[in-house]
N, C-alpha and C positions, 0 to 999 in steps of 0.2 A: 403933261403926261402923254409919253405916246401913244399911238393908237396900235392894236393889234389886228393881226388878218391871221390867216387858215391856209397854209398849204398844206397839199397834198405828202411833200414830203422833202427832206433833205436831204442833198445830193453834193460830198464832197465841198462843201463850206458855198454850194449857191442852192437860190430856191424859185420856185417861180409861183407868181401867181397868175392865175387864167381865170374868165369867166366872169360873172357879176362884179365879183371883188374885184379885181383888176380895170374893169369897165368904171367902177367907183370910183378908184384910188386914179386911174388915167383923169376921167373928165371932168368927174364931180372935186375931188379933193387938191387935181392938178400935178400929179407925180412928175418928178426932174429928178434926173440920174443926182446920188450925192445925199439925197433926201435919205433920213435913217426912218425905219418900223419896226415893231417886234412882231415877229411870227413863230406862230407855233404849227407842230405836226401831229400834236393831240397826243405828245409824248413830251416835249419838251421846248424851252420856249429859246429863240437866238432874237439878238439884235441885226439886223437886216440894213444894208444900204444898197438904194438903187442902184441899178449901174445902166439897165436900159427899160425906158420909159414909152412902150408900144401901146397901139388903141385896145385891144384887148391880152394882154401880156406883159407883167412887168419882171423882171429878173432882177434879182438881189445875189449879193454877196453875204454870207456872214461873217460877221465883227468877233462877238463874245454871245456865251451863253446867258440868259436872265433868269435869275432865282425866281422860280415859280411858286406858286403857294398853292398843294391840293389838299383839299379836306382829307380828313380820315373818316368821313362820315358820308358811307355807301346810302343814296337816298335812292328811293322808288316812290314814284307818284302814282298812282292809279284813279284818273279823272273821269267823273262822265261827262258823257261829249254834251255842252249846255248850248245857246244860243252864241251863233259863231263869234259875235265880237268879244262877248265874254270868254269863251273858251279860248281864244286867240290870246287877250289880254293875259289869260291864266298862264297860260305856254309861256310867255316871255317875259310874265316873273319868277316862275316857277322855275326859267333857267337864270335869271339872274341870282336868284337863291340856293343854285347850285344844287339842283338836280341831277341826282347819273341816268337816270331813265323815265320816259312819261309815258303811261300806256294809257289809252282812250279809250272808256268802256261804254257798253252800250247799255246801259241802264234801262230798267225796264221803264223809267219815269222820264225818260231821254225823249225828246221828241223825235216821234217815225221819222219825219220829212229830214230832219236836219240825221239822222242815221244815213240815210239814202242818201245826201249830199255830201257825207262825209270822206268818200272814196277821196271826193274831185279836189280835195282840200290838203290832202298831203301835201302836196309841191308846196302849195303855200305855208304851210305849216312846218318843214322844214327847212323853208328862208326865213320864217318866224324864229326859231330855232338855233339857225344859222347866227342872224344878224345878231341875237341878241347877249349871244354866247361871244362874240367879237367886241359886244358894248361893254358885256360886262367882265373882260381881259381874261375870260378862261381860257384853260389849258387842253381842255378838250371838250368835242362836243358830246349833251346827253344822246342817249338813244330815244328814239322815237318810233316807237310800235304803232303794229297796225291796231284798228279799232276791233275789241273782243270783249265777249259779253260779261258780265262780273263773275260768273261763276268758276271757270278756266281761269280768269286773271288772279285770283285769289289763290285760288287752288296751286297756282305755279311761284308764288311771291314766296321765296326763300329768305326774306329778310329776320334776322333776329327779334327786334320788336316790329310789329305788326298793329298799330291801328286804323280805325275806322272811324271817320265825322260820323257823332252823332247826335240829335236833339232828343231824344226819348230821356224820361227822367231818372232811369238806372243808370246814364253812362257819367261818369266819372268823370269830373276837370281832366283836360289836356293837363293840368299841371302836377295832379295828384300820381296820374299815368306816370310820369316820366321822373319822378323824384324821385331821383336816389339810385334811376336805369343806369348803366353803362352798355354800350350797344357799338360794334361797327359799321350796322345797316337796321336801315327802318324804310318798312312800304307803310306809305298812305293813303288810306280809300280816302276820296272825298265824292261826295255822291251829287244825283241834280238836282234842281230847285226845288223838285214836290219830293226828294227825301228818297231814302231805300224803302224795299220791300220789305215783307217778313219773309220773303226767299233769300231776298240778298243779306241780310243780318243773319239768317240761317248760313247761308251759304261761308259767308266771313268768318262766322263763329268757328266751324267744321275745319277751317284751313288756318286758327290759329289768333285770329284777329282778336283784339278790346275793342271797345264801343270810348270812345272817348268826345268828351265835349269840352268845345271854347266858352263854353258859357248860354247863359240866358238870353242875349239877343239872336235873332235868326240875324244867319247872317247870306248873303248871296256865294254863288258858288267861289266866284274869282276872289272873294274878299276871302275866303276860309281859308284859299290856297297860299295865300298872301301869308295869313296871320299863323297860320299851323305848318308850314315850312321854317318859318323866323322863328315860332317857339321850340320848331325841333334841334335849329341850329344853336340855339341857344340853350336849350339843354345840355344836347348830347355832341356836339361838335367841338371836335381836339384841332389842333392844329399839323400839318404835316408839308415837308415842303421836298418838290421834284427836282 
């Protein structure tokens, strides 16, 4: 299977790639004019062959267009920002699971310290992002909002279905939630290790949200993100292709 890269854009059947990617595809992967890739412009995907093979610059020509496959199932995450490797780890399955957008909230249960370092982490966090969205052959990258506190985030989430992870003993299975939905979009809170408040379940209720649970075992943030993205694709995700 080939591998895919991210240009900026397509220009008259060539495309170039610059920057990290190209620095990759040059030294690390060894690019020579002739060699084919798929690239996409976060619209559509071509087959690509080299034609010139620079330290930081490779140029392609396109061949043929490749039949893309995008979801019809408009996702919204809505995370709070947890312990970085865990939240890290969240981010790059959360885009493997094809996510359209991750907003990072600052939960009242969120650690201060890791809030305040959360600025310095963006860059990083959209090479996390970046990368993972090329691993996993999508067609375009999610968005990635700045970190807002859950009340705004909620308040602004226009998705059709609307839940919220939860452990209290009124919320409903994640499965019972979704039987029987049809939806084009769904936002998902999933909250930090020590849980929501009774502001932020206030808050979510106001703006529309269910309380829904994976079940009886406590689960950590990055596994919830994991298992309640896959059971939403699995519900409610059709097939559609670009």
């Amino acid at each position: 299977m080939r591998r895919r890269f991210f240009v900026d854009a397509f220009d008259e059947k060539r495309a170039v790639l610059s920057g990290d990617a190209a620095h990759h595809l040059g030294r690390v992967l060894r690019a020579e004019p002739g060699q084919l890739y798929e690239l996409s412009d976060g619209t559509s995907v071509w087959l690509g062959k080299i034609e010139v093979a620079a330290k930081d610059q490779i140029e392609f020509s396109l061949l043929e267009p490749v039949p893309a496959r995008i979801s019809s199932l408009d996702k919204t995450l809505l995370l709070a920002v947890v312990k970085f490797d865990a939240f890290e780890w969240a981010l790059e399955k959360a885009t493997e699971l094809g996510v359209n957008r991750i907003v990072p909230l600052a939960a009242a249960r969120s650690e201060k310290g890791l809030l305040v370092a959360a600025g310095k982490r963006a860059e990083r966090w959209g090479k996390i992002v970046f990368e993972s969205s090329q691993q996993a052959r999508r067609v375009r990258l999610p968005a990635l909002e700045a970190v807002i506190a859950p009340g705004p985030a909620f308040a602004a989430a226009e998705s059709q279905i609307r839940l919220m992870l939860s452990e209290r003993p009124e919320a409903r299975s994640l499965k019972s939630v979704l039987n029987g939905r049809l939806a084009e979009s769904v936002a998902l809170a999933i909250g930090p290790e020590g849980g929501w408040t009774d502001e932020e379940f206030s808050a979510a209720r106001k703006s529309g949200f269910e309380e829904a649970s994976l079940g009886s075992l406590i689960l950590r943030t990055e596994t919830a993100v994991a298992a309640c993205l896959a059971s939403v694709n699995y519900a409610l995700e059709g097939d559609a292709d670009c």
